[in-house]
C-alpha positions in Angstrom: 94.9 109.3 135.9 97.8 111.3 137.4 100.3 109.5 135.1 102.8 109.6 137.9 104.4 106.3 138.8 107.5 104.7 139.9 108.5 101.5 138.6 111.3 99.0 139.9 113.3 96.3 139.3 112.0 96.0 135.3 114.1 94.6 132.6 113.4 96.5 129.3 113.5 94.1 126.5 115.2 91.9 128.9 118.2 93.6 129.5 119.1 94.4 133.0 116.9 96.0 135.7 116.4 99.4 136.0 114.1 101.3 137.7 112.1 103.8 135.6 110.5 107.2 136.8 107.2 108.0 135.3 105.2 111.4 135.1 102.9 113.3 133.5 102.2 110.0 131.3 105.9 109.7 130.0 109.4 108.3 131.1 111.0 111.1 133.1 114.4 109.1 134.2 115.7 105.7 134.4 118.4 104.8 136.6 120.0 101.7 137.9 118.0 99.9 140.6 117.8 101.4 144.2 119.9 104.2 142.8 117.5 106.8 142.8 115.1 107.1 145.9 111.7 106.2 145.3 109.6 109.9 145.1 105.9 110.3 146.9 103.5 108.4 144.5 102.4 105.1 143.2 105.2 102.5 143.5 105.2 99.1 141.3 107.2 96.5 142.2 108.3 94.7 139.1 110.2 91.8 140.7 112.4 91.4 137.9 109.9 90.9 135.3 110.0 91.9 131.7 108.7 94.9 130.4 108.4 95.9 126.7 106.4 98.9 125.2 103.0 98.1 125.3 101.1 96.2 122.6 99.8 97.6 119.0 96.9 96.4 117.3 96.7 99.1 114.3 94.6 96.7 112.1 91.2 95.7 114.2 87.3 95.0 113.2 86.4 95.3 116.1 82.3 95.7 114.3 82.3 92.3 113.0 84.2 90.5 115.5 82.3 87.4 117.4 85.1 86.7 119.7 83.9 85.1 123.2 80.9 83.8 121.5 80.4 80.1 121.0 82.5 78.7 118.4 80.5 77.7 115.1 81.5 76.7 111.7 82.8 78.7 108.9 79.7 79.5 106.2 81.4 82.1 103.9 81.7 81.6 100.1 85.2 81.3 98.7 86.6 85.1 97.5 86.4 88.6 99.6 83.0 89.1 98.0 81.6 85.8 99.0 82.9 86.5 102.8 81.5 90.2 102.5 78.4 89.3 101.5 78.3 86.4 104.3 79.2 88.9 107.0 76.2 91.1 105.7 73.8 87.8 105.8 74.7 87.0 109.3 75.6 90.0 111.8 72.3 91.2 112.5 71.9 87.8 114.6 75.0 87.4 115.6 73.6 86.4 119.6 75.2 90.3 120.6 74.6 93.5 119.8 77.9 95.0 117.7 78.7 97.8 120.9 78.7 94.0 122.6 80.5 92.4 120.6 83.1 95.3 120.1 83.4 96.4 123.9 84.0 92.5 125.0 86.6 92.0 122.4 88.0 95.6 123.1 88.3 94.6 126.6 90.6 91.2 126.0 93.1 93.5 123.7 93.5 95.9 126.4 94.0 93.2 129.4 96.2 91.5 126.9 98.1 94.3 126.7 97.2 96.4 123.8 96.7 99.9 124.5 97.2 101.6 121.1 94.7 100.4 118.9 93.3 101.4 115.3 89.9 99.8 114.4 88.2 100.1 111.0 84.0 100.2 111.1 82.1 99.4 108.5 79.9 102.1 106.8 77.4 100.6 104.3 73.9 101.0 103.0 72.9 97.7 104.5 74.2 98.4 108.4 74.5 102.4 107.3 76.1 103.4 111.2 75.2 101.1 113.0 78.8 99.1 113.0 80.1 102.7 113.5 78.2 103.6 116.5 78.8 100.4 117.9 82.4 100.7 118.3 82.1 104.3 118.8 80.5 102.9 121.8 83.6 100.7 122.8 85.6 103.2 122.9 84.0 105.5 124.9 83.5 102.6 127.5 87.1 102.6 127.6 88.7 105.8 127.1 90.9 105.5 130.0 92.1 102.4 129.5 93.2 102.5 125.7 93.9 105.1 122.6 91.4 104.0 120.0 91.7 105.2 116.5 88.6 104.7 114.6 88.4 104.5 110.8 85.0 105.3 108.6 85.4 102.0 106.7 83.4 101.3 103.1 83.8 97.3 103.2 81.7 97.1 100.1 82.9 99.8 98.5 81.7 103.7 97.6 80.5 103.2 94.3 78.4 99.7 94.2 75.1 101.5 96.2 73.4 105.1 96.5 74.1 106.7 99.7 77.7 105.7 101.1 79.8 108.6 100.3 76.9 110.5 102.7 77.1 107.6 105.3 81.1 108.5 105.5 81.0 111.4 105.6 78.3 111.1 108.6 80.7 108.5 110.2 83.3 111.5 110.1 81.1 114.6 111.6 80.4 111.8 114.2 83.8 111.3 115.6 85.5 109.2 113.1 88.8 109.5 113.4 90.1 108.5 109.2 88.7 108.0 106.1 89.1 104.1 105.1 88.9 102.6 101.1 88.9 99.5 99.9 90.5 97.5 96.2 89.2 100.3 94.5 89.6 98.4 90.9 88.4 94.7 92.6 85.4 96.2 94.8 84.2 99.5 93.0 85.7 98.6 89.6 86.6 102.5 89.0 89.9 103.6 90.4 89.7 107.3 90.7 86.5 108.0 91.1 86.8 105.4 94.8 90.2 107.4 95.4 89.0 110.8 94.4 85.8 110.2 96.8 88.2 108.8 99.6 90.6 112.0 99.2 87.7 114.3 99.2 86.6 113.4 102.4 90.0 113.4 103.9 90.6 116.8 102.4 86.7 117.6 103.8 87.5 116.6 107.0 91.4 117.3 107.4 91.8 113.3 108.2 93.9 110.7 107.4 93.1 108.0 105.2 93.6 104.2 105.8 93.1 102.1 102.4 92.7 98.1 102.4 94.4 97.0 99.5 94.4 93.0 99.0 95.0 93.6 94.8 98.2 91.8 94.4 101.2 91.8 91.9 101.3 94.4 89.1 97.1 95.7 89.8 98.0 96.4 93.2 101.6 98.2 92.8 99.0 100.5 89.9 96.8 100.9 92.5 98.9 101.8 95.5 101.0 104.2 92.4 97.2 106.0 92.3 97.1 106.7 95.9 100.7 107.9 95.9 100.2 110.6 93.1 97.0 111.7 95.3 99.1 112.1 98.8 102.0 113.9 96.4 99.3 116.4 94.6 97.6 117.0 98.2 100.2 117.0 100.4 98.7 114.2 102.9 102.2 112.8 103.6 102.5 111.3 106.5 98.6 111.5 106.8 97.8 108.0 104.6 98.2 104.4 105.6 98.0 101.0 103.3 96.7 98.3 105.0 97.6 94.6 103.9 99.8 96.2 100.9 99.7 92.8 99.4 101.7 93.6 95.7 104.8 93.6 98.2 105.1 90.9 99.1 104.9 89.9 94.7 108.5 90.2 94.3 108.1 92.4 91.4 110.6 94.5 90.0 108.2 97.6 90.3 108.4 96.4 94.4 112.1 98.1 95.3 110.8 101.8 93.8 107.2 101.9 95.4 108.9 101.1 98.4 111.0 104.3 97.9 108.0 106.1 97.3 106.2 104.8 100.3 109.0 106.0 102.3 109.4 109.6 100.6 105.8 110.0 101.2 105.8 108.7 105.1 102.9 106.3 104.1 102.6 103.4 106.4 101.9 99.9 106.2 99.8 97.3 108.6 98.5 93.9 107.9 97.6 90.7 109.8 100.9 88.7 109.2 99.4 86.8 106.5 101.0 83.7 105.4 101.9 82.9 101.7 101.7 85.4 99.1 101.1 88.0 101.9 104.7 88.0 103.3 105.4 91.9 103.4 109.5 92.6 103.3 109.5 93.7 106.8 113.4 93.9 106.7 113.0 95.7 102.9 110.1 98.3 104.7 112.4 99.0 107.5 116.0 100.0 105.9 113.6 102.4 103.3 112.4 104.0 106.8 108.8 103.5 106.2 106.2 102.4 109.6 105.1 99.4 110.1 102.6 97.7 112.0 100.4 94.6 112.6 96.8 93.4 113.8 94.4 90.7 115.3 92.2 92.0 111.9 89.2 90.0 112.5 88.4 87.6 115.1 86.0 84.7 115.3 83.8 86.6 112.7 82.4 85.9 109.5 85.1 85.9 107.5 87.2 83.5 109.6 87.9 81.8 112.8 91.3 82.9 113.7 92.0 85.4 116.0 92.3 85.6 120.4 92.6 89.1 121.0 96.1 88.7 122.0 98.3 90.7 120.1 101.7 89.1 121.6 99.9 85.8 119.8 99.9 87.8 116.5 103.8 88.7 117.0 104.2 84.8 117.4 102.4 84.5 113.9 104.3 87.1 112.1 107.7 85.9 113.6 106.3 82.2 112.0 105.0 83.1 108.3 108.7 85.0 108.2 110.7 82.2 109.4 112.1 84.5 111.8 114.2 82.0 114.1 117.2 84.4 115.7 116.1 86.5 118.6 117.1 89.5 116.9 114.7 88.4 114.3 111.9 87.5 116.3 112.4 90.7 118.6 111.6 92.5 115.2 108.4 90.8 115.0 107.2 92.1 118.6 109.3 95.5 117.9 106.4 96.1 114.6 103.9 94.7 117.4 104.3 97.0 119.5 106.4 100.4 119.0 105.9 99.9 115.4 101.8 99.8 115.9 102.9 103.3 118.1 104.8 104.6 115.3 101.9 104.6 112.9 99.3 106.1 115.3 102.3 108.7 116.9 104.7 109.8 113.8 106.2 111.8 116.6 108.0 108.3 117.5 111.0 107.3 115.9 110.4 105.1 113.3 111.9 101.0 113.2 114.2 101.3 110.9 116.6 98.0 111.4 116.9 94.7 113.8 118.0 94.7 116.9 116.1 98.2 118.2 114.8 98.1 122.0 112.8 101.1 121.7 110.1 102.4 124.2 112.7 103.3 127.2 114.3 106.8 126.7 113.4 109.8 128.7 110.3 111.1 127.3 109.3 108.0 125.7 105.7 107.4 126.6 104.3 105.4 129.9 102.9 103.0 127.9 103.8 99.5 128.8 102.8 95.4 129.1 104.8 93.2 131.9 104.9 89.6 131.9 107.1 87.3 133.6 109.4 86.1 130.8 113.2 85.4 130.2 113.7 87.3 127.5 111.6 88.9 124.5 111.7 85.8 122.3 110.5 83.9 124.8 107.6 86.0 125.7 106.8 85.3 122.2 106.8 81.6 122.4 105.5 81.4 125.4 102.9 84.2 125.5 102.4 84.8 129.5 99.2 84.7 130.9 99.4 87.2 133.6 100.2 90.6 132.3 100.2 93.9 134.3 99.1 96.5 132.0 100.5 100.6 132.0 98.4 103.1 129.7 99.2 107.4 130.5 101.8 106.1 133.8 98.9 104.4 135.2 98.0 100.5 136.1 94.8 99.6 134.5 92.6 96.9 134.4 89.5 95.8 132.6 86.6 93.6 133.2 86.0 90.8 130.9 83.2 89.1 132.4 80.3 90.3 130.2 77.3 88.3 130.5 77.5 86.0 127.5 81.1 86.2 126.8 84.0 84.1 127.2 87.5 84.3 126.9 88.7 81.9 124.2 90.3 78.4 125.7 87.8 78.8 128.5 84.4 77.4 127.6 85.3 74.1 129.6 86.6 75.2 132.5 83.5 77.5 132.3 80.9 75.0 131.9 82.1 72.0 134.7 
């Protein structure tokens, strides 16, 4: 890719057209349209369309994922346990291979418009690497198209069976790109030892670390107070993220200070845009200055059947379990969906810290864009535009989604007539 390109006639987050000069990957000018002459290179007319900063999807499986498969019924056991241990009874037959299932659903994000993208891979002593390799393999099929982020992921925790601290630290040497943890006190049942191992191997490795923590209310504000005293006595700030970060959305007293603490530290948040009980203080997050960012999570898989690989869909969901109406509002919903997503992957990018932000469009910025034929930015978001044209480094790309076997969801019966 040259990552030169000349765009015209966009509106950035619907505002009014501009053209917008693009090399080297980033914004080098934008200027009113037909003002500047058009240089020698790529030109894309974008006929007044829309454009917004490319989608985010910083919390992905894409290992257990079953999207484009046929649809089948739910089997898991109530609890994260019971739908751990029914992932781990079922994706060994799961009709694809996981580098099958991970590359088709890796595919839909990035035609949907997803080019930044963090995906957690699970390391255990049942699948040991193979989840790992699998969407190692994903990513490699499409390095050009997407910035994939992978994280060495201990679903069933470190502790519970012999090897996994190796397996991890395997998963790491072998291009892993963070160290991932999970309810250390619900899982493992041992606090520090699960965070000490998780910190070791960040330290190890000089990596990040990305932590699920679904432990709610006052366990999960102790928990999350554990991780901060380790990225304060090791100096990973701005090195750590919290996914799901459920206690905040408890409304505890204890909520206001962590969030301070989050912020001082530059820890970041993703999640899924849960619904009730897991309704994070997006406005709260923001003001304190701390990243935020959202995900498909998993899709179609064995722990549920939600999920389309379209993250403009998930900004629709978290503007909903919000009760985001105003566009301001729901513009902060696909703000965290995309340049908040950024944010936490880039920390060179300024960080979303109120409504009513359009960033993505300053000189420098980078060439990373979706464009869909939509009024306005809240109605992108209801409406969800089919046809996107998709800009990752200054250049158009496109992906193939017709792997044998696979379907994009909403299409099985047009398929089959």
């Amino acid at each position: 890719m040259s990552g030169k390109l000349h765009l015209t006639n966009v509106r950035p987050w619907g505002g009014d057209p501009v053209d917008i000069a693009i090399e080297k990957g980033a914004i080098a000018a934008v200027s009113a349209v037909g003002t500047v002459a058009a240089p020698a290179g790529p030109v894309l007319d974008g006929a007044g369309r829309l454009i917004l900063p490319a989608l985010s999807d910083v919390h992905l499986h894409l290992d257990s994922s079953c999207l484009g498969l046929p649809f089948r019924a739910y089997t898991g056991e109530p609890g994260r346990w019971g739908r751990i241990m029914n992932d781990r009874a079922n994706w060994r037959s799961a009709e694809r291979s996981v580098a099958e299932r991970a590359t088709f659903t890796l595919a839909t994000a990035i035609a949907n418009g997803a080019t930044r993208i963090r995906t957690h891979a699970q390391v255990d002593a049942d699948s040991k690497l193979t989840k790992f390799d699998g969407v190692l393999a994903a990513r490699e099929r499409y390095a050009d198209a997407a910035d994939v982020q992978i994280v060495a992921f201990p679903q069933v925790g470190i502790l519970l069976e012999p090897g996994v601290f190796d397996l991890l630290d395997a998963a790491l040497r072998g291009g892993a790109d963070l160290i991932g943890g999970i309810d250390p006190c619900e899982i493992d049942r041992d606090p520090v030892r699960h965070l000490d191992a998780v910190f070791e191997l960040a330290e190890r490795h000089q990596v990040g670390a990305d932590i699920h923590l679904h432990e709610a209310g006052e366990l999960g504000l102790f928990t999350l107070s554990l991780i901060l005293e380790r990225v304060e006595a090791l100096g990973m700030q701005g090195r750590v993220t919290i996914s799901h970060a459920r206690a905040l959305a408890s409304g505890l007293r204890g909520v206001p200070a962590t969030i301070e603490r989050l912020a001082a530290n530059r820890v970041d948040i993703t999640h899924a845009a849960g619904g009730s009980g897991w309704e994070l203080p997006l406005l709260d997050l923001a003001a304190a200055g701390v990243r935020v960012g959202v995900g498909m999570d998993g899709q179609r898989d064995y722990w549920s059947p939600y999920g389309n690989g379209d993250m403009l869909d998930r900004a629709w969901q978290l503007a909903f379990v919000q009760r985001y109406s105003s566009d301001p509002q729901v513009e902060h919903a696909l703000a965290v969906a995309t340049w908040g997503g950024a944010s936490i992957l880039d920390h060179e990018l300024p960080v979303l810290d109120r409504l009513g932000l359009h960033p993505g469009f300053t000189s420098g910025d980078p060439a990373e864009f979706v464009l869909m034929d939509a009024v306005s930015p809240t109605a992108a978001v209801m409406d969800r535009p089919a046809e996107r044209t998709v800009i990752h480094q200054g250049a158009v790309v496109s992906v193939d989604t017709a792997l044998d076997g696979f379907e994009i969801p909403g299409h099985w019966g047009r398929a089959r007539q």
